[in-house]
N, C-alpha and C positions, 0 to 999 in steps of 0.2 A: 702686087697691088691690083687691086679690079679694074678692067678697063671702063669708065664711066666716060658718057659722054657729058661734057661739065655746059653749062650757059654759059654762054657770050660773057655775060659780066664776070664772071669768076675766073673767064680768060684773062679778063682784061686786068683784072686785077693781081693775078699772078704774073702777067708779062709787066707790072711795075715793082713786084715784091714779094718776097717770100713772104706770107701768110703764117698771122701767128694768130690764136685766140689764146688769150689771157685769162679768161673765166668761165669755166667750166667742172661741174658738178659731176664728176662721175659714181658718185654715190650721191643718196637721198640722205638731205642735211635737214627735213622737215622732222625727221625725226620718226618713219613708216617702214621703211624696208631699211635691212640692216646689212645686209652685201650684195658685192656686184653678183651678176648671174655665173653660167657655168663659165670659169675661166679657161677652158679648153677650146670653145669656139673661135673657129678662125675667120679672118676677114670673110675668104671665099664661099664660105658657107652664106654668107650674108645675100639676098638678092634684091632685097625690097630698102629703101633709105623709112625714115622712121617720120610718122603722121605727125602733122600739127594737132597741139593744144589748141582748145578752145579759147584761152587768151590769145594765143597768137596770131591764131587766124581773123581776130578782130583785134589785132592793133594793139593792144593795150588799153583799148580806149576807158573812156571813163565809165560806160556803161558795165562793160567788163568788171573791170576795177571793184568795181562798188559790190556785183555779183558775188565774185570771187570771196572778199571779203566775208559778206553773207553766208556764203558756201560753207566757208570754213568756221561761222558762230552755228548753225543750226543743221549742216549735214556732212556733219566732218567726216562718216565712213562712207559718204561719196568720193571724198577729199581722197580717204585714206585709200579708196579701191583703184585709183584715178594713177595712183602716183605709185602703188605696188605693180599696175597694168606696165609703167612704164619700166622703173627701175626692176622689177623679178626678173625682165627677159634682158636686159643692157648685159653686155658681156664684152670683151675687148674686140672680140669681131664685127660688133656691133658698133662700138667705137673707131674703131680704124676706117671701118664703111662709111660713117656718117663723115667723119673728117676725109676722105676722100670725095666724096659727094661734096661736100660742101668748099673746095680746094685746100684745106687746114693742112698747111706742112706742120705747124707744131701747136700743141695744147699745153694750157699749163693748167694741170690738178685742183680744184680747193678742199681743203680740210676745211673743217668746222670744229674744234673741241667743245666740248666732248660728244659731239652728236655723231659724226664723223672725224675717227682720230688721225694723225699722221702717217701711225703706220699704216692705216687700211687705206689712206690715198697713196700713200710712198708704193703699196704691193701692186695697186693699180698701173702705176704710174711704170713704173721698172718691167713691165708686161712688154712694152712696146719702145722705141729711141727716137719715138715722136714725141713726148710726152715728160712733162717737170712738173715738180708737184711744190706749192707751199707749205708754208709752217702755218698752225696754228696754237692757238694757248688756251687754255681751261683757266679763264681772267681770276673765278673765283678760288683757284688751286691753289694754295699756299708756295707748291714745291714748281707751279708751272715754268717761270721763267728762269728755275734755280740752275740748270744746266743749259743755260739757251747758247752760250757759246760751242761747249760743245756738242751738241746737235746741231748746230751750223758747220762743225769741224768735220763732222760726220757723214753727214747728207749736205747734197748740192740742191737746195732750199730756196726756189726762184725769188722769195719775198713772205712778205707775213701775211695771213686774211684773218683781218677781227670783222666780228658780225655785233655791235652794239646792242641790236634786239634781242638776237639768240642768246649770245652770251652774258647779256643782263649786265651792261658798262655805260658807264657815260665816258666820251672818249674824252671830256676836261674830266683831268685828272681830278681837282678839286672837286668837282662835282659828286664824287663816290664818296660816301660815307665807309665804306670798308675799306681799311688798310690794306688788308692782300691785295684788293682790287687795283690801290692804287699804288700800292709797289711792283705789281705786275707792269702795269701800264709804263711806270717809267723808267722800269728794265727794259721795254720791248722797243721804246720812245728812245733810251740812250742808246740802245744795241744798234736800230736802225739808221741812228744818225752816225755812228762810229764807221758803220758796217756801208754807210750807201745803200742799203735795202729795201724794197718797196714796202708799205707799207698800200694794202688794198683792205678799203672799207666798204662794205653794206650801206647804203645812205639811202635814207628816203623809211619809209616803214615796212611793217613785214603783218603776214597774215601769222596767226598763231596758231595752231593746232592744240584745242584742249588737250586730249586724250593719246598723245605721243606713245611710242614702242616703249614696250614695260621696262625694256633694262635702262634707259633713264631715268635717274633717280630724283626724288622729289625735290631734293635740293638743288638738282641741275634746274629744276623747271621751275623754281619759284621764282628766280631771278630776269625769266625773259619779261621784255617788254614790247609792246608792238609800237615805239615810236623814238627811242632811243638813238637810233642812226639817223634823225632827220638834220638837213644839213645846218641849221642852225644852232645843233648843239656842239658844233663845231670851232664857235666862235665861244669866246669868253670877254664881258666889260668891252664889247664890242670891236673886240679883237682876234682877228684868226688863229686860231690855239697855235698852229705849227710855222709862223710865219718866221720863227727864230730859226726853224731848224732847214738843213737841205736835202733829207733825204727823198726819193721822190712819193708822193700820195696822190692815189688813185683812188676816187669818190665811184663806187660803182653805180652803176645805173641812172646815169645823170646825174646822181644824186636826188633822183625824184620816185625810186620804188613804191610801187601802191601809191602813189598820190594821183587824185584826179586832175593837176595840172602842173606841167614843170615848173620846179622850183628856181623860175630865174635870177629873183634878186641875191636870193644867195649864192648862185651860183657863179652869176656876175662879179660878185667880191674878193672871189676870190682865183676865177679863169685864167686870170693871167700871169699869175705866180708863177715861176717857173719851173717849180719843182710842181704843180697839180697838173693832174689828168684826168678825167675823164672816161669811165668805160660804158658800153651799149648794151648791157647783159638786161634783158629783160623789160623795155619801155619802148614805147610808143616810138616808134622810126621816125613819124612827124617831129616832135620834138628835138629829134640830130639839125634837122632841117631849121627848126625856129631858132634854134638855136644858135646856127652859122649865120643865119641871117643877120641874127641881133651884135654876135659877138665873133668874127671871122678866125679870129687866132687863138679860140681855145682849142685844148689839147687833146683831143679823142681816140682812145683805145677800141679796138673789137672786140666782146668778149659777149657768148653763147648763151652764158647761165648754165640751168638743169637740161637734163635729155629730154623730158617734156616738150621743150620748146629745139626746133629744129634747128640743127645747127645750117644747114643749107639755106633755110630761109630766112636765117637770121644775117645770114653774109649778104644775100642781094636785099632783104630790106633796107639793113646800114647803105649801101650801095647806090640802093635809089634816093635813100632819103638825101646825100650827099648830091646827088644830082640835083635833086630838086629843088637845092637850094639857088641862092640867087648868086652866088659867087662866079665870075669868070670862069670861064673851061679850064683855062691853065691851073688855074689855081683850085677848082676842083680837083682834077686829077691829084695835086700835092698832098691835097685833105687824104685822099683816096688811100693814096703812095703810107701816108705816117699813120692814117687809124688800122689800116692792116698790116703792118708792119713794120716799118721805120723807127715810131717810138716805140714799138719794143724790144730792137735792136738798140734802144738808143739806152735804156731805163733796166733791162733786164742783163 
């Protein structure tokens, strides 16, 4: 391992917990670059930790936001040049270095089918014994969930990741007018609940990239939508769709991706459930912060996103933002203790 000198905080947060991140892209799921770099490169070759995006260096904020969005309707081979700059050179040395950098004892993988498959996060993933990868499904595959038992027999599958947008689903079952859709869905819905299995969603919207990498096919791409994970499609007749079930659900990104302001009332509705969680991948840090404010005992995950955005700076942003809230010291540090680790000792 490199000897890094790590900040204060990432001490401190290690001297209360092994260090997990939960969400982490190590392939480009936009749909630009189609693998990881030279997988030969070793940590040590590594010397430099990896630049902040332009999103993250402002925050997420709204102005961003809005940019971004724009970016990707009228100069998407900026988009596309942006995110091949990043993912062409990512290689597991690269990987291991930023998770050291940034204190990550363990990463868990996400797949996207079909943009990124299983197997290309699983070859990822089995590179290094930091590292677990999820399952994902191809919703509109006929055959997707047809062996889902055994490829959980198979592989040691930390949980599931559906992407509502990308994968072109409404996660009420009812909602989908195609049957594959929604006998997928409630194979992965009964598997999860038999199995105790996370289920982690995308929530909030997603920027789309018109003119995606040729080898997805037109029929993968007619079905995305850019609003389909927002948290209110979550509810049905004004009811939490999964409020029968126990397995645990993890609303990524706040549940407020690409939105210009956290989506609290929903969020509210459904916080205290005891099976929901909450992950940090990708939003505004402020919002950790309004959020403890508003609602003390919601349930918050750490989790990175893409290599775009830096894994180091995304631990001490979550970090400050938890300071900054109004909550006692003590009970700070316990926020601290469970979003970096604890619930995902607890869940995984």
């Amino acid at each position: 391992m490199h000897e890094i000198d790590l900040d204060r905080r990432i001490k401190f947060i290690r001297s209360l917990t092994q260090t997990v991140d939960i969400h982490v892209h190590p392939l480009d799921v936009i749909g630009v670059c189609e693998h990881l770099g030279d997988e030969n490169t070793t940590e040590e070759l590594v010397s430099t930790p990896a630049s902040l995006g332009i999103s993250q260096k402002f925050n997420f904020n709204r102005l961003i936001n809005s940019l971004t969005k724009l970016s990707f309707s009228i100069a998407p081979s900026i988009v596309k040049s942006s995110i091949l700059e990043y993912y062409q050179s990512m290689n597991i040395g690269k990987i291991l270095y930023e998770m050291n950098y940034a204190g990550i004892d363990r990463s868990f993988f996400v797949p996207i089918e079909p943009y990124v498959t299983n197997n290309e996060t699983l070859k990822v993933s089995e590179l290094t014994s930091r590292a677990s990868s999820y399952a994902s499904f191809d919703i509109h595959n006929p055959d997707a969930t047809k062996n889902i038992n055994l490829l959980f027999l198979n592989h040691s599958f930390v949980g599931i990741k559906l992407h509502p947008n990308l994968q072109g689903f409404m996660p009420q079952i009812e909602k989908n007018n195609d049957e594959i859709v929604r006998n997928n869905l409630i194979n992965i819905y009964d598997f999860a609940e038999k199995r105790g299995i996370p289920l982690l969603f995308h929530t909030g919207k997603s920027y789309i990239l018109k003119n995606p990498r040729s080898n997805l096919s037109k029929s993968v791409l007619i079905h995305r939508s850019s609003n389909n994970g927002v948290l209110e499609n979550f509810f049905q007749h004004g009811e939490y769709i999964f409020r029968k079930f126990s397995f645990p659900v993890i609303f990524a990104h706040l549940g407020s991706y690409a939105l210009t302001k956290l989506d609290i009332k929903n969020i509210l509705k459904v916080a205290l459930n005891n099976n929901v969680f909450f992950d940090t991948a990708g939003i505004n840090p402020k919002w950790i912060t309004k959020l403890l404010n508003i609602e003390p005992k919601v349930k918050i995950l750490f989790g990175s996103d893409a290599y775009y955005y830096s894994q180091h700076h995304s631990v001490i942003s979550v970090f400050d933002a938890i300071q900054s809230s109004e909550l006692p010291k003590r009970y700070k540090i316990e926020v601290i203790r469970n979003t970096f680790g604890n619930y995902a000792k607890l869940i995984f």
